[in-house]
N, C-alpha and C positions, 0 to 999 in steps of 0.2 A: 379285689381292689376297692378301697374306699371312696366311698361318694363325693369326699370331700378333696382327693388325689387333685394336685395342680391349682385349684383355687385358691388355696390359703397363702399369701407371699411372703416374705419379707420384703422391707421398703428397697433393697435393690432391685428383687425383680419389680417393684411393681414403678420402681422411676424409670426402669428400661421402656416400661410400658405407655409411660406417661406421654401429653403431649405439649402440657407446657403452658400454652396461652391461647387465649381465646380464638377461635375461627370463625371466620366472615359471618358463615351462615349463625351464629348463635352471637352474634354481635348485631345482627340487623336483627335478631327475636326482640331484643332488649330495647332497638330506638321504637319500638312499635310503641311501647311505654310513654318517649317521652312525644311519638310523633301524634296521640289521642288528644293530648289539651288543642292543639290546632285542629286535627279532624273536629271536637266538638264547637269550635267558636266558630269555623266556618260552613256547620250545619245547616243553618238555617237558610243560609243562601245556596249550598246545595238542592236543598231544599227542593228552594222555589223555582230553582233549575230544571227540578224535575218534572214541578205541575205542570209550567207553562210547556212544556216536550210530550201533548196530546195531540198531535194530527196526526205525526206520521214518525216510525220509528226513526229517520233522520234527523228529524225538528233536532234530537238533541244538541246537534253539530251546531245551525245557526243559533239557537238558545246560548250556548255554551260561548259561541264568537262574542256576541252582542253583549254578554255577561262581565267581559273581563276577569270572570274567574281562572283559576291557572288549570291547564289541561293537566298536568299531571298532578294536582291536590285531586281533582276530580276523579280521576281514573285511582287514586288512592282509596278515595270515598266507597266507590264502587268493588274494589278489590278487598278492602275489609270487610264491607257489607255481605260478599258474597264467600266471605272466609276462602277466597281463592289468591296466593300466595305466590310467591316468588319459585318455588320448588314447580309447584303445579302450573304454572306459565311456561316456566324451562322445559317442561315435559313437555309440555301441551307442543309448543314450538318444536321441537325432538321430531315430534311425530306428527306433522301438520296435516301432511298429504297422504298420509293411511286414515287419519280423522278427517278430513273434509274432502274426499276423495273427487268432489263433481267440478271438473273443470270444464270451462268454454270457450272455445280460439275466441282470440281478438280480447277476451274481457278480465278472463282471470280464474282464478280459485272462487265459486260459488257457496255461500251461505245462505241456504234455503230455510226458513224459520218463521213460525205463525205469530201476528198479532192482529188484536183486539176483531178477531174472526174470520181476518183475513192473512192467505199467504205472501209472504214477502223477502225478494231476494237482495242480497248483500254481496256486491264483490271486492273481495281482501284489496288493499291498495300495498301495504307492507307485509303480510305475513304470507308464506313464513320468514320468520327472519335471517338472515345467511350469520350464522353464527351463535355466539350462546346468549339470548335472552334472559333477562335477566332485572331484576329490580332496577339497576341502577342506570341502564339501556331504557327503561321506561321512564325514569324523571322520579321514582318513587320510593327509592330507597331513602334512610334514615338523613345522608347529607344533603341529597338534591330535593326534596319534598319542600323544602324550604326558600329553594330558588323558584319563582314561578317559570315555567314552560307552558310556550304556543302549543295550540292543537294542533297536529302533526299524521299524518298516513298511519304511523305504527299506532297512535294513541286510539287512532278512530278505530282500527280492527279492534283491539282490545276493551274497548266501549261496548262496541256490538256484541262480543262475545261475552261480556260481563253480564249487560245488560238482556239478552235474549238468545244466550246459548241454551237454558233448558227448554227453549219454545224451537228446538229444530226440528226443521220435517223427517229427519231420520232420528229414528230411536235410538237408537245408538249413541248419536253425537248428545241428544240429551243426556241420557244417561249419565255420562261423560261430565256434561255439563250442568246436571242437576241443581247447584246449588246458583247459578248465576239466572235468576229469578226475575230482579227487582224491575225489569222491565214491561213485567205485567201489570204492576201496578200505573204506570200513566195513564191518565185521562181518571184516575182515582184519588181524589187529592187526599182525603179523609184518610184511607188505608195503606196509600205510599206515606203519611207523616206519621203513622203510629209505627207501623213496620220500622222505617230507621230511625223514631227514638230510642223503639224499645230494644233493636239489636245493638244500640250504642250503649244500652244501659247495661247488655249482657257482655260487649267490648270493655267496657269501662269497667267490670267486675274480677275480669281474668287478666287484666293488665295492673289492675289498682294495689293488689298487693305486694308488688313486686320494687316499690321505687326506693323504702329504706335499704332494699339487698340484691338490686333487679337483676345483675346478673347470677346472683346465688340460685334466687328462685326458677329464673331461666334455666340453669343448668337443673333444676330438680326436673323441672316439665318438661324439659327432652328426655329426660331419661326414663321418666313415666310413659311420654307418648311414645317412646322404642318398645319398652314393653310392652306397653297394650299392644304394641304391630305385631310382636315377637311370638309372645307367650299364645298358646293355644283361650279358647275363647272359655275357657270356666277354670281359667286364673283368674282372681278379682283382685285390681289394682286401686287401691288407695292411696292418694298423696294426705300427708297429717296422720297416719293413720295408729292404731292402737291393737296389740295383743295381747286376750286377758292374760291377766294375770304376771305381766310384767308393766312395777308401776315404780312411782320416786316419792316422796315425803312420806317416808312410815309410810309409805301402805292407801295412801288419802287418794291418791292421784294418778291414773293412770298413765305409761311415757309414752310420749306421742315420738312418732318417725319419721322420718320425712315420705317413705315410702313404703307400704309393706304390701306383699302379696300374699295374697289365700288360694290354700286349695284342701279339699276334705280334712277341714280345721285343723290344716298344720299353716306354719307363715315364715315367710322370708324379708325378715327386718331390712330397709335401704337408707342407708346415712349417704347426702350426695354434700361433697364436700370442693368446691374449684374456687381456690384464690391465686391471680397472678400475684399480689402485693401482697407481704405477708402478717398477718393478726393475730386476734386470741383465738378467734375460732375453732382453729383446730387443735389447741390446747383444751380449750373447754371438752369439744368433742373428745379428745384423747383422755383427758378426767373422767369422763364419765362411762370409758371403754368397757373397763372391767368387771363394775358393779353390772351396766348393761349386758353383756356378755352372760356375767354368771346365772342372772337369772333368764334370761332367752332361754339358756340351754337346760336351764332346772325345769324349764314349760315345755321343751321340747322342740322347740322353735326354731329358727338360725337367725344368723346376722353377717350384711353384705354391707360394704364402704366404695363408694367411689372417691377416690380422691384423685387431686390433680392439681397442676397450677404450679410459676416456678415456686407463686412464696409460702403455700403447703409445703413444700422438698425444701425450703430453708429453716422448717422446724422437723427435723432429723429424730429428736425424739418423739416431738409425740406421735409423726406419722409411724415411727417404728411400734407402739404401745398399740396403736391402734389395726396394725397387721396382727399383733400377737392376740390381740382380742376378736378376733373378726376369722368370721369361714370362709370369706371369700373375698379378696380384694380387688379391684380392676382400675383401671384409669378411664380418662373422659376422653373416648373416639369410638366408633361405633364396632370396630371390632373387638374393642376391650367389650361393649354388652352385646355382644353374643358369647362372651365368654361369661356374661353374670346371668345371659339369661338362658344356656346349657346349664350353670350350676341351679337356677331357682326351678328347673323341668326334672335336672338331677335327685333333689330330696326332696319337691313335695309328689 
């Protein structure tokens, strides 16, 4: 049976497959975009929030009262800072009380956690939370970021744990919480102000190219970050990427993809294509199917297409041209790529 058996669709199987419009979770990727102009103009008073929070790992709370700053811009600040997310909150809450296992009558769930050389305990006032947690349950999703919120029970656990989750006394719960750091730096002013410029600079870089086409680009980077989960680890995924010897103007110019992967120099071309409203886009892209096509396979290569969206399926030819051109088609939901990333494990 052929490698390529079941991947290759036509545009009916593959709108069976489809899903149509956007989904929450790839909708709040996209306001992270527009929510950076405010994280960065209200940096600087983050900021200074953080110096004067050197006594004691509390200070942050009265700091924070006395501030007038909004508890959930803040707990925003902190949750980008520590690239810890909405998914990874949900989890983290899932599973509260197998990760912070020490409880003590009368007080609570225990967080036992080192700072500036000494040990110091934290007990949860809200967490865990009785139900699903969640960005917008915290004040910090894309529509509520914008209304200011009181500091509140649930915000301060999530404080704590941003702020001095990888300083717990159990290894474990570090681990876990490795990336929620910045709490080390208090009573450091010098090296907590370089720290969150320079992570804003690196925020501001993976967000910034995304605003002429932010949800096109979004949809490229999920489909990249599935694969890197997916694919074994000496797949090498490139977003923008290039296969010799498949190029466009005479010959001058090598064509870039949006996605391609390698493995012992063979490659799997990825077109990611989601429009709910419909354009030229996919016209372009269907233009340029065949000539792409022919020479992929003259190098030996392949080529995979995600498409999706109602107003992709409202241009009927060119998503058919580009089924005909293409080894493997799928739609945008996570079980469509494990189906494109069975085909890209299939023939490299």
């Amino acid at each position: 049976m052929s490698l390529l058996t079941g991947f290759k669709r036509n545009i009916e199987e593959l709108e069976e497959k489809a899903v149509k419009w956007w989904t929450p979770e790839l909708r709040e990727r996209e306001k992270l975009g527009s929510v950076i102009p405010l994280l960065l103009e209200s940096q600087d008073q983050f900021i200074s929030i953080l110096k004067l929070s050197d006594d004691r790992p509390t200070q942050i709370f009265e700091v924070l009262n006395a501030s007038d700053f909004p508890a959930n811009l803040f707990l925003k600040h902190l949750s980008v800072l520590a690239d810890y997310g909405g998914e990874q909150i949900q989890r983290l809450n899932l599973n509260f009380r197998d990760v912070f296992s020490t409880a003590v009558p009368l007080k609570g769930i225990c967080f036992d956690f080192f700072w500036n050389g000494q040990k110091h305990e934290y007990y949860f006032l809200a967490l865990p939370f009785k139900g699903t947690l969640n960005n917008a349950k915290l004040g910090v999703d894309g529509k509520n970021i914008f209304e200011k919120q009181p500091l509140d029970d649930l915000k301060r656990d999530m404080v704590m744990i941003l702020l001095f989750g990888s300083n717990a006394a159990d290894p474990e719960i570090a681990d876990i919480l490795q990336k929620c750091e910045i709490g080390n730096l208090l009573g450091k002013p010098d090296e907590l102000e370089k720290y969150v410029r320079q992570r804003y600079i690196w925020v501001s870089r993976i967000t910034g190219g995304a605003k002429s086409n932010a949800l096109g680009q979004v949809a490229q980077q999920y489909v990249a970050e599935f694969l890197g989960k997916s694919l074994p680890s000496d797949f090498k995924i490139t977003r923008n990427g290039h296969i010799e010897g498949v190029t466009h103007t005479g010959g001058r110019t090598l064509t870039s993809f949006d996605i391609v992967v390698e493995r012992n120099s063979k490659a799997v071309a990825v077109e990611v294509s989601f429009q709910v409203t419909t354009n030229s886009v996919i016209e372009r892209k269907a233009g340029q199917a065949k000539s792409r096509y022919d020479m992929i396979k003259k190098t030996g290569n392949y080529i995979a297409y995600v498409i999706d969206g109602a107003g992709n399926f409202q241009r009927k030819s060119a998503v058919s041209t580009i089924c005909n051109y293409s080894d493997c088609t799928v739609g945008f939901s996570d079980e469509e790529f494990k189906t494109l990333t069975n085909f890209i494990v299939g023939v490299l």
